[in-house]
C-alpha positions, -999 to +999 in steps of 0.1 A: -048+059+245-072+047+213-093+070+200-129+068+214-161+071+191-173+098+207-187+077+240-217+066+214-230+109+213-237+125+182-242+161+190-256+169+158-287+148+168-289+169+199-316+199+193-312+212+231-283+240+230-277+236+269-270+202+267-250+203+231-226+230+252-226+203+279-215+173+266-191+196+243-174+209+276-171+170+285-157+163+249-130+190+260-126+181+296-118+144+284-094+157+259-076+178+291-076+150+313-060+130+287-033+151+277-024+160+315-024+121+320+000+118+291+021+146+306+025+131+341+031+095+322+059+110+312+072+127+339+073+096+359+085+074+339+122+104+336+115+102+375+119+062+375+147+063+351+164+087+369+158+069+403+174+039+383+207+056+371+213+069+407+210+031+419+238+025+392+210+006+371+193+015+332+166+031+329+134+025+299+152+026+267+149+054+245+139+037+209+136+067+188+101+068+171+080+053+195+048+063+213+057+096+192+033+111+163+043+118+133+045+153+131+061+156+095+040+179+070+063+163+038+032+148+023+008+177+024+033+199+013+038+184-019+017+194-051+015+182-082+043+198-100+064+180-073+056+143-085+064+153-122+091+127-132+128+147-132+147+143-170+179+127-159+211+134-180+233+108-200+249+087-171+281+099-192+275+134-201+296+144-170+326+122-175+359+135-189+381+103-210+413+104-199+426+071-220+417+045-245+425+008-239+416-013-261+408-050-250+408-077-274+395-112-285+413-139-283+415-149-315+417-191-307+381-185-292+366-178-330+352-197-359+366-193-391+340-170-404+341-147-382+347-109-396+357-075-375+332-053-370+349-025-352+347-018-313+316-019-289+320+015-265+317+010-230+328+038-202+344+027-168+354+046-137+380+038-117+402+050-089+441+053-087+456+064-051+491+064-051+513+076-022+544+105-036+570+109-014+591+133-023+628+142-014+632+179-018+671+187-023+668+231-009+697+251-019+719+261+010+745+286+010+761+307+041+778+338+044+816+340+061+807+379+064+772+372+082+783+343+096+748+333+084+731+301+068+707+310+035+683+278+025+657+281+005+622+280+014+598+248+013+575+249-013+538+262-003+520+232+016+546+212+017+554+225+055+550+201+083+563+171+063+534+163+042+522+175+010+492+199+000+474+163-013+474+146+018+463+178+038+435+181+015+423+144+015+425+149+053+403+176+048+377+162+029+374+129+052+369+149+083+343+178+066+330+154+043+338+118+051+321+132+094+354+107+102+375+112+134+409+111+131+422+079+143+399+064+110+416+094+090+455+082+098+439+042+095+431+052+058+461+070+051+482+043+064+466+015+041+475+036+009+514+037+024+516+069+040+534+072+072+512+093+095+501+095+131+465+107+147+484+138+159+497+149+126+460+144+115+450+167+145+476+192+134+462+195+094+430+202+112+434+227+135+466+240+127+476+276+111+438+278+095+433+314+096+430+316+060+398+295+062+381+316+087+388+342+068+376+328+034+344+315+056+340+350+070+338+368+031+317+338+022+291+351+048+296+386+044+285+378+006+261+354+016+241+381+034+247+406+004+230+379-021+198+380-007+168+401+008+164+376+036+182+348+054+171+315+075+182+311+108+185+287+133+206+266+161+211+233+177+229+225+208+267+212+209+290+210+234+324+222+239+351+208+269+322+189+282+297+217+285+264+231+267+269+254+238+244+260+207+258+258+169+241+285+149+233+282+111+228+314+090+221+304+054+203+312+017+202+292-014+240+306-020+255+294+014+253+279+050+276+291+076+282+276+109+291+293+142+297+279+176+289+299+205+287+295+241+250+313+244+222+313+219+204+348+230+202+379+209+239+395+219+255+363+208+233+361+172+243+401+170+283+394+172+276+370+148+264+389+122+288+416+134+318+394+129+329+396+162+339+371+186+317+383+219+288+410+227+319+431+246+333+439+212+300+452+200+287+492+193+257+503+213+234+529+199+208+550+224+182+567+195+147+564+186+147+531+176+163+516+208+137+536+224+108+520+206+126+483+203+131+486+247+092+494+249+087+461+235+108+440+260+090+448+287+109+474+300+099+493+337+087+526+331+103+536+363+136+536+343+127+562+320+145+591+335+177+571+336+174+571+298+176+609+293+213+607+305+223+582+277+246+601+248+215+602+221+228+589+184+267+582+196+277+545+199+290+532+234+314+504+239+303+477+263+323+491+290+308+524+288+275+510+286+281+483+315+293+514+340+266+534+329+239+501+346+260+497+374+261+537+381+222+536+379+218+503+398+197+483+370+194+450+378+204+419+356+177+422+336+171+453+328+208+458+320+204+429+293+173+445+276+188+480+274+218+462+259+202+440+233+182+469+223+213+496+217+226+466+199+202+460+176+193+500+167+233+501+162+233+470+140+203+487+121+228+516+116+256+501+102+270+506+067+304+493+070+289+454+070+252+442+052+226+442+074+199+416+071+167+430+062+146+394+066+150+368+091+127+332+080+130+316+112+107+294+137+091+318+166+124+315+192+121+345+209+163+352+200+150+357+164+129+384+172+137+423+166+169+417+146+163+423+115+138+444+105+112+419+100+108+383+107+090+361+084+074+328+101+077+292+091+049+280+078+061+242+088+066+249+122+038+262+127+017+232+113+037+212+137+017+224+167-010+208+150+004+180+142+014+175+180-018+178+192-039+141+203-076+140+201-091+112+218-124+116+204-132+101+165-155+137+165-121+162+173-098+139+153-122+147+125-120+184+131-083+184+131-080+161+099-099+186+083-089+220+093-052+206+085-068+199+044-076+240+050-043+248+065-023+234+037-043+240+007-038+275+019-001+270+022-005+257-019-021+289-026+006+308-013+032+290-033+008+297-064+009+337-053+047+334-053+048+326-091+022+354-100+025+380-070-001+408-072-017+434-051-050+421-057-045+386-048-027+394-019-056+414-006-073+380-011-051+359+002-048+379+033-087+383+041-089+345+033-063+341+063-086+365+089-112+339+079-095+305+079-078+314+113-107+327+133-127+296+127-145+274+161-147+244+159-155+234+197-123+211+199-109+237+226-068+229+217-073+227+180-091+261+188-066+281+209-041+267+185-059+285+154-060+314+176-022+312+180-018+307+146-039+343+140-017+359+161+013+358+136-006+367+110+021+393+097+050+374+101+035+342+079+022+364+053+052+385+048+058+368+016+025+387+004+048+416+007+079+399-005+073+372-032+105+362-031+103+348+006+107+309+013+073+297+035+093+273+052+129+278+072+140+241+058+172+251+048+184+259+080+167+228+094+187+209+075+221+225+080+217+223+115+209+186+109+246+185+095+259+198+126+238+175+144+254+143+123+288+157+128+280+160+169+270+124+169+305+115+152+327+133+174+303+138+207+324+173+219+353+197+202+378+196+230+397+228+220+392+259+210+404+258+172+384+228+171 
């Protein structure tokens, strides 16, 4: 729908205060009417598509980008420092020589004057892929006595039939190369070695628990390095069905876990390093107590939490008798559970515990660590989603959004030169930016939502170290993402 100058009204020109507020309620009520139209344009047209695919026909294409806003902040985000011109190192400062040729003139081509003047230097790279097969001759010997055979061992990686190389370059082309592994054994095959799409399933999968064990103390460090973490998930799917890839990262490292759920449980056995919420401690204490109040718990449980060992950690299966004993329901069961597990993550010492989540608002984020610290991007993307059909409340937006980010740049300025005083500013400056009216009614009740987080998105006032945005684990979900698109599903479990 085009924007519409204002149906030919200037309010300002209007002196009469009852009939400003009137034509300001019609201002809104066209922008509601328009959005709702939007909404129900869009459920139809899933209705009609889905009517067509149940007739065996096609429904509307979905061409990515259109009839869709641009909801990226990238411009706005960038200040000045950012458009500074990078210094770029030698093209050659890198490159290791590994040998000389010399190539020469032909001599024929040159007239008789012509004098030596030594070499012009110019540095090439180039590629050599050669296949090495191998015939390893194992000392045998056997034992009359034992009645035994003695043969020496193959070499590390050289089990299976192929060598350490090969398992590596297959490696590299499925984690790096996002190739599937009929491509992988096409490849290998041109350069001459003899190898089948199962063997390339076998380097894969196969006898890898040293990497999840290297990828486990990566993560255990990873969490060490830093006061906080980002956080985030996309969806996969495993033997056909809906799963939800989880990304845990800092500047040092991005780990990935696959798991069948995405709620708090599953993020704790994550962090916990074990495979399911059933292998996890539970912890009744004050904490629990005070984290339960928060869920939305029914105070006609109370007395049912007096009986619960105080300060001593309960397996699952104590803690899923104890519900069924008492007859909680499903979802109280799940809330007294995520909160024993998170006062009992709290507690541990055997394993870092994260003391800062940056995440978007998902509700799984919440409570887990001891604070949460807000995206700043994701929340200007509520913003950027909204629609205003009138020139007047595309006006208010365009400008509230200069406010919103040339807050965001005085943040980033704070970061470099953190102090209490200017984080008092910063802070009342906030209270005032975020409480502003402007009589666009969904630019206002998105400021208000905006005021509600006010001590998630200005943790960094606390913590100067903080990131304002969770970009990092956008982005390492995006790999997932690019890797889902290559393969579509895993099909096993190992995969």
């Amino acid at each position: 729908m085009p924007t519409l100058i204002d149906l030919g009204i200037n309010l300002e020109s209007i002196t009469d205060p009852t009939i400003r507020d009137a034509i300001t309620q019609l201002f809104n009520l066209v922008e509601q009417l328009a959005t709702e139209n939007d909404k129900l344009r869009t459920e139809l047209q899933a209705a009609r598509d889905e009517i067509a695919r149940l007739k065996g026909e096609q429904g509307q294409p979905h061409i990515r980008g259109r009839n869709r806003n641009d909801i990226s902040s990238e411009k706005e985000r960038k200040s000045s420092h950012d458009k500074q011109p990078k210094q770029r190192d030698s093209k050659n400062a890198k490159l290791t020589i590994t040998r000389t040729e010399k190539v020469t003139v032909d001599k024929a081509t040159l007239p008789g004057d012509a004098v030596a003047k030594g070499y012009e230097i110019s540095i090439v790279q180039d590629l050599v892929i050669t296949t090495d097969v191998i015939e390893l001759k194992r000392e045998t010997y056997y034992s009359p006595s034992l009645k035994k055979t003695f043969t020496a061992a193959m070499p590390a990686g050289y089990e299976g039939g192929f060598g350490p190389r090969i398992k590596a370059v297959t490696i590299l082309l499925k984690t790096i190369g996002n190739m599937t592994e009929a491509p992988i054994a096409q490849i290998l095959g041109n350069f001459g070695v003899d190898i089948g799409k199962s063997t390339v399933d076998r380097i894969l999968l196969k006898d890898k628990r040293s990497f999840h064990d290297e990828k486990q103390a990566i993560f255990t460090a990873g969490v060490a390095s830093t006061s906080y973490q980002h956080i985030d998930d996309t969806a996969a799917r495993v033997k056909g069905a809906n799963h939800h890839s989880h990304v845990i990262c800092n500047p040092y490292y991005s780990a990935f876990f696959t798991r069948e759920h995405k709620d708090r449980l599953t993020v704790l056995g994550i962090l916990s390093g074990v495979a399911s919420s059933e292998e996890l401690p539970y912890l009744w204490n004050a904490e629990a107590h005070v984290i339960l109040a928060t869920m939305g718990w029914a105070n006609k449980h109370d007395d049912l939490l007096e009986t619960l060992p105080r300060g001593r950690p309960l397996t699952y299966d104590k803690l899923a008798a104890f519900c069924t004993t008492n007859r909680l329901n499903e979802r109280a069961t799940k809330r007294l559970a995520e909160a024993m597990a998170i006062a009992a993550y709290h507690e541990r010492t055997d394993i870092p515990v994260i003391s800062i989540f940056m995440a978007d608002d998902a509700p799984q984020f919440k409570l887990l660590a001891k604070a949460l610290a807000l995206c700043w991007i994701h929340d200007g993307r509520h913003y950027k989603k909204l629609t205003p059909r009138l020139l007047r409340h595309r006006k208010q937006l365009d400008a509230f959004l200069d406010q919103y980010w040339a807050f965001y740049h005085q943040l980033l300025a704070y970061k470099v030169s953190p102090s209490p005083e200017l984080a008092a500013q910063l802070s009342e400056q906030f209270t005032a930016l975020f409480t502003t009216t402007t009589g666009y009614n969904q630019l206002d009740e998105r400021i208000a939502k905006t005021l509600a987080k006010q001590a998630e998105l200005l943790l960094v006032l606390k913590y100067p170290e903080l990131p304002l945005h969770n970009n990092p684990a956008e982005l390492g979900a995006r790999a997932q993402v690019r890797k889902r698109d290559v393969s579509l599903h895993t099909m096993t479990d190992e995969g």
